[in-house]
N, C-alpha and C positions, 0 to 999 in steps of 0.2 A: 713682695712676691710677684710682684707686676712684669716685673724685670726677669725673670725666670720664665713667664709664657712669653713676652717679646721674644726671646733668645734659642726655643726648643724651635721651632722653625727653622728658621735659620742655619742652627747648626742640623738640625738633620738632613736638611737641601745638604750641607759639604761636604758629609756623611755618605748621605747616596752617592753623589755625584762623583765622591775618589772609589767609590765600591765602583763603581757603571765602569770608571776609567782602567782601574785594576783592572778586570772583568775583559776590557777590550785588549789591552794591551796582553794579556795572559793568551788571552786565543788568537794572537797571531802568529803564525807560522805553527810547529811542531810539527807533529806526526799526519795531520790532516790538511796539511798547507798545499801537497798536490791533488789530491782530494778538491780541494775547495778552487784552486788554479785554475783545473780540469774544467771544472764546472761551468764556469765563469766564460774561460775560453769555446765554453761550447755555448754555450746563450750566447754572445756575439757571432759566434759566426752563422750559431739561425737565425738569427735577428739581421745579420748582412744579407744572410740569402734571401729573406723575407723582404726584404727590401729592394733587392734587386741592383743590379750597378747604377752608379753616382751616377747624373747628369754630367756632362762634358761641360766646362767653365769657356769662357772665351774672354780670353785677355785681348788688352788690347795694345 
């Protein structure tokens, strides 16, 4: 019976872990992909402004 609690661990971590995968793979893209796009492109570009223009590099 030893061999049976070694093993429910285990299997339950690869259990969760294809459900977690399933789970990401199912919600991307569909109906909410420009939804989520949109978003995304909108945090960068406050997050650019916020930051203001890149320092000027000097090659040499």
């Amino acid at each position: 019976m030893d061999y049976v609690s070694a093993l429910i661990p285990p299997v339950f971590m690869a259990v969760a872990f294809t459900a977690l995968i399933v789970t990401m793979v199912k919600s991307q893209g569909g109906a909410n992909k420009s939804k989520e796009d949109a978003a995304v492109d909108e945090a960068l570009a406050a997050r650019s402004e916020a930051e203001g223009p890149a320092p000027e590099r000097k090659t040499a």
